[in-house]
C-alpha positions as CSV (number, residue, x, y, z in Angstrom):
1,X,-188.3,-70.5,12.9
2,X,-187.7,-69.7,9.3
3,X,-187.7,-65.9,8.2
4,X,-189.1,-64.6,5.1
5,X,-188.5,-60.7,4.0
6,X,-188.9,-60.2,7.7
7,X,-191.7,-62.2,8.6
8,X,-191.3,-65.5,10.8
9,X,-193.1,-68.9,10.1
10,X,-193.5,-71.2,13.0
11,X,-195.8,-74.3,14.0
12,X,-198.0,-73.8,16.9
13,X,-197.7,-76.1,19.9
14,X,-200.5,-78.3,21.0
15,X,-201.5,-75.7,23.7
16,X,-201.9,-73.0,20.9
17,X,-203.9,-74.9,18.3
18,X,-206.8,-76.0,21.1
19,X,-206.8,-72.4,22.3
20,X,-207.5,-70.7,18.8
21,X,-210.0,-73.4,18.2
22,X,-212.0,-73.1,21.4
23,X,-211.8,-69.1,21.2
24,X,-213.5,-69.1,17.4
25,X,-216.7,-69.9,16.4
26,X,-216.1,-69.8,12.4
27,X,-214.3,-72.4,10.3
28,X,-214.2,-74.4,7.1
29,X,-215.0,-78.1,6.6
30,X,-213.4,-79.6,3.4
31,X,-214.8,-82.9,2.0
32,X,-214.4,-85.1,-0.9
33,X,-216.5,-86.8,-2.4
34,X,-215.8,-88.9,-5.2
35,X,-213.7,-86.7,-7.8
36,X,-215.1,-83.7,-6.3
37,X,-213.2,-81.6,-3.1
38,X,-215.6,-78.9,-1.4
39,X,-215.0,-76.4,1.4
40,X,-217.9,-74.7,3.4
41,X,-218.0,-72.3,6.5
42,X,-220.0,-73.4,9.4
43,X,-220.3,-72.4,12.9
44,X,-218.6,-74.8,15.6
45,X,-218.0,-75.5,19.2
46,X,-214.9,-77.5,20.2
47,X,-213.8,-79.1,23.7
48,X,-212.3,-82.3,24.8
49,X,-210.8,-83.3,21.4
50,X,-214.0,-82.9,19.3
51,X,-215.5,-79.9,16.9
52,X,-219.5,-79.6,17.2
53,X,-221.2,-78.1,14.2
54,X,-224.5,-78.9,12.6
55,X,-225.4,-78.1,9.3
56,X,-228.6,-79.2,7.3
57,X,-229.6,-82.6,5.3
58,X,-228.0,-80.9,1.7
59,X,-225.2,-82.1,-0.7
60,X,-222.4,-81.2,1.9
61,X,-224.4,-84.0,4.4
62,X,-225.0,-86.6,1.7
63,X,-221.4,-86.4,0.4
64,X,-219.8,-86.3,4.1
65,X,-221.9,-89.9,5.4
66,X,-220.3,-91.7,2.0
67,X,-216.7,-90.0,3.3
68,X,-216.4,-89.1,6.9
69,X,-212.7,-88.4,6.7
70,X,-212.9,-84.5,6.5
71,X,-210.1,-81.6,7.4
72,X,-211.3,-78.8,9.3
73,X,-209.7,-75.0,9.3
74,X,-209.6,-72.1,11.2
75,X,-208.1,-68.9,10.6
76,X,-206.6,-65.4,12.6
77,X,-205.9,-62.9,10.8
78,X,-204.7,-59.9,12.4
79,X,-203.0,-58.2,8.9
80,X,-201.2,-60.1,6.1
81,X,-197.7,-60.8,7.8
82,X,-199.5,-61.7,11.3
83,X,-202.1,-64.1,11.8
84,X,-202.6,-68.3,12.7
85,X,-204.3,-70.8,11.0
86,X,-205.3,-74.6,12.5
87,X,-206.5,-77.7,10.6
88,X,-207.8,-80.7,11.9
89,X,-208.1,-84.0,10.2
90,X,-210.0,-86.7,11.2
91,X,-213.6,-88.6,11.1
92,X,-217.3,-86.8,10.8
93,X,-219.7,-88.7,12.9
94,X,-223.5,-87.8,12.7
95,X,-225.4,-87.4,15.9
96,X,-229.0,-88.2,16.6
97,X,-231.3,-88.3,19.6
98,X,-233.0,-91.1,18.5
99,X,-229.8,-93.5,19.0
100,X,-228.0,-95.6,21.7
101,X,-228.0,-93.9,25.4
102,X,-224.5,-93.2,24.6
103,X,-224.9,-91.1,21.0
104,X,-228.1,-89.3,22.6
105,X,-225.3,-88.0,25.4
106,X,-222.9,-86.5,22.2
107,X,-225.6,-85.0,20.7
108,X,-227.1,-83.3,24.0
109,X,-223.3,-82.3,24.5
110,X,-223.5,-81.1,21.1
111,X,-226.7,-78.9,21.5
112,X,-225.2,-77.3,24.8
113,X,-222.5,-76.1,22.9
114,X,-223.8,-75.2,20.1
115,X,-226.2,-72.5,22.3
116,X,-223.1,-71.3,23.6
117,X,-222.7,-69.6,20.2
118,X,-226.2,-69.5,19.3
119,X,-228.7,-69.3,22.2
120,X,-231.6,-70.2,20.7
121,X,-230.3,-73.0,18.5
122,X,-233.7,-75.6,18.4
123,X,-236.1,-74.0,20.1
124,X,-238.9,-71.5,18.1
125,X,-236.1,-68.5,18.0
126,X,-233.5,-70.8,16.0
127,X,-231.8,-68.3,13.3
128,X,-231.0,-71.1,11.1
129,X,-233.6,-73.6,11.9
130,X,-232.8,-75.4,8.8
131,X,-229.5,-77.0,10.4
132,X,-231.1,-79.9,11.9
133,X,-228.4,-82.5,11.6
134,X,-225.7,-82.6,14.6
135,X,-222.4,-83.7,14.2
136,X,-218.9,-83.8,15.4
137,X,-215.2,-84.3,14.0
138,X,-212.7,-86.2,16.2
139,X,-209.6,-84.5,16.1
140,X,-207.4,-87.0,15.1
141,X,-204.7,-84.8,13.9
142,X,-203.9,-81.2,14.8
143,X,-201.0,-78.9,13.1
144,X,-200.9,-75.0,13.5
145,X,-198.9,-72.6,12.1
146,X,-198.4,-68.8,12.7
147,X,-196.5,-65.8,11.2
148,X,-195.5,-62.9,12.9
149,X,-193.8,-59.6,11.7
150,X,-190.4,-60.0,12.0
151,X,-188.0,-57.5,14.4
C-alpha cells in the first residue's frame, strides 16, 4: 500500500468494488463517440455483474448504440484524504419490451430495480418520465481504489 504525505493508496478487492456499487445509486457513464469523449451522471441499479440505468433517446443514446464499449464510475467521498472510487468497463446493451422472451426478462429485471431507487419509475408518478430507454453495462472489468488517512 503506497503512502503519500500520510495518506495510503490501495486497490479494492473484488468484494469491495461490488459492495460500493450496489450501496450507491449515482454514477458517471463515459462514452466516445468518434473524436469526442463525454461523461454524464445517471442513476443506476447494479446486481449479478450488471449496472441498470435508463436514460432518454438524446445525443448520449445515439452516440452510445454506434459505441457500446463505455466505462462507468462511482465515487465515496468521505473528505479529501478518505474516500473510494470504482470503474467499470465493458459493453452498453439497450433493453426493450418489445424483443425476444429473453431481452423482455432484462428489461423487466431492469424496471424492478430501477423502482428500487425510484418507485414510481413508468407509471403516471415517474419524476423523470423522459428516460424511456433501458439499458444495462456488463461488467466486464472492475478495478477499485481507496485512500485512507494515514496513522
Amino acid at each position: 500500500m503506497p503512502q503519500r504525505n500520510g495518506v495510503s493508496i490501495r486497490e479494492l478487492g473484488r468484494d469491495e468494488i461490488e459492495r460500493i456499487l450496489a450501496r450507491n445509486n449515482v454514477g458517471r457513464i463515459a462514452y466516445s463517440f468518434r473524436d469526442r469523449v463525454d461523461i454524464e451522471p445517471l442513476h443506476y441499479a447494479y446486481a449479478d455483474g450488471w449496472l441498470y440505468g435508463r436514460t432518454s433517446h438524446g445525443t448520449k443514446f445515439a452516440d452510445v448504440q454506434h459505441n457500446r464499449w463505455v466505462a462507468f464510475e462511482v465515487d465515496e467521498v468521505d473528505g479529501v484524504f478518505s474516500w473510494r472510487s470504482v470503474v467499470v468497463h465493458g459493453a452498453l446493451y439497450v433493453l426493450s419490451e418489445d424483443r425476444p422472451p429473453r431481452e423482455i426478462q432484462a428489461w423487466r429485471r431492469a424496471v424492478e430495480l430501477l423502482r428500487e431507487i425510484i418507485p414510481e419509475t413508468f407509471t403516471d408518478d415517474d419524476p423523470v418520465s423522459e428516460r424511456t430507454a433501458v439499458f444495462r453495462i456488463h461488467a466486464d472489468e472492475m478495478s477499485g481504489r481507496a485512500a485512507e488517512p494515514g496513522a
